[in-house]
C-alpha positions as CSV (number, residue, x, y, z in Angstrom):
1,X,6.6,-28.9,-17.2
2,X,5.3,-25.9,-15.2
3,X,3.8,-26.7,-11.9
4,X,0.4,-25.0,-13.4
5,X,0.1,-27.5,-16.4
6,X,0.1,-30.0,-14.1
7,X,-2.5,-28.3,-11.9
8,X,-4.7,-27.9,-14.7
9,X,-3.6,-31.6,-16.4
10,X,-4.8,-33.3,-12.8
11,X,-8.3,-31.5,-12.3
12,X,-9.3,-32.4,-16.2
13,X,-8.5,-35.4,-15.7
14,X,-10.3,-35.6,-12.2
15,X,-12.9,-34.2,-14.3
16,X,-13.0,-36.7,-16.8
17,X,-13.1,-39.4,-14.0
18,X,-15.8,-38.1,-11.9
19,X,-17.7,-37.8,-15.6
20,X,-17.1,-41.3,-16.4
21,X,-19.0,-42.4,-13.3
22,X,-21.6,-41.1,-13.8
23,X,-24.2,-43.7,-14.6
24,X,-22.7,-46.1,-12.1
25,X,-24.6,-47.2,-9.4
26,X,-22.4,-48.4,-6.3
27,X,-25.6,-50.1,-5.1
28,X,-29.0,-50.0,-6.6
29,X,-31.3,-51.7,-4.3
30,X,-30.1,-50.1,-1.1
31,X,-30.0,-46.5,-1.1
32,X,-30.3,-45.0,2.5
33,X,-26.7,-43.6,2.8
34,X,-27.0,-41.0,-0.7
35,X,-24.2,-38.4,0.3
36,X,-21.8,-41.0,1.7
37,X,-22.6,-42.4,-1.8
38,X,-22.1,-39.4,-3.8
39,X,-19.0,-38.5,-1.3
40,X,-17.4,-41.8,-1.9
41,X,-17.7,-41.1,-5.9
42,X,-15.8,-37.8,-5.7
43,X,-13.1,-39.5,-3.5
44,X,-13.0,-42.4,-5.9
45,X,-12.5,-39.8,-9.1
46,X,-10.4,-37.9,-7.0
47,X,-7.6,-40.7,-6.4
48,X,-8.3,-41.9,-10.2
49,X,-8.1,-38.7,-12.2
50,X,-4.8,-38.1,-10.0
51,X,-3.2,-41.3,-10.9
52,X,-3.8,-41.2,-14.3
53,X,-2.6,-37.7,-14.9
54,X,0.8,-38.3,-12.9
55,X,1.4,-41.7,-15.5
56,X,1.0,-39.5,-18.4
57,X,3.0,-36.7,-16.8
58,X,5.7,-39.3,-16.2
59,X,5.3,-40.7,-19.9
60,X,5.5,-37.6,-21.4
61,X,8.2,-36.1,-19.6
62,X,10.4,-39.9,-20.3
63,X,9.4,-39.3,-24.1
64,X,10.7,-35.9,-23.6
65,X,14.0,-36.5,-22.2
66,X,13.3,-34.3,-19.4
């Protein structure tokens, strides 16, 4: 697969992550730390959207035979 299919591959799916979380509220009653919050979210989609997108890379290119 071409290193830009992957590229693109990995950010949708840190996309669809980070989208995903969206209505989740890490804690409801105590908000004083917002950006650490919001910070914390993009991290968490970051390391999510990557692993998911390099088992599908891997799947696909085992189905493949490449």
């Amino acid at each position: 697969m071409t290193d830009l299919f992957r590229l693109l591959f990995q950010i949708f799916m840190i996309y669809v992550a980070f989208w995903s979380m969206r209505n989740i509220h890490f804690t409801p009653d105590d908000n004083r730390y917002p950006n650490q919050l919001a910070t914390l979210r993009v991290l968490i989609a970051i390391a999510l959207g990557y692993l998911v997108s390099t088992f599908f890379i891997g799947a696909a290119l085992l189905i493949l035979g490449q």
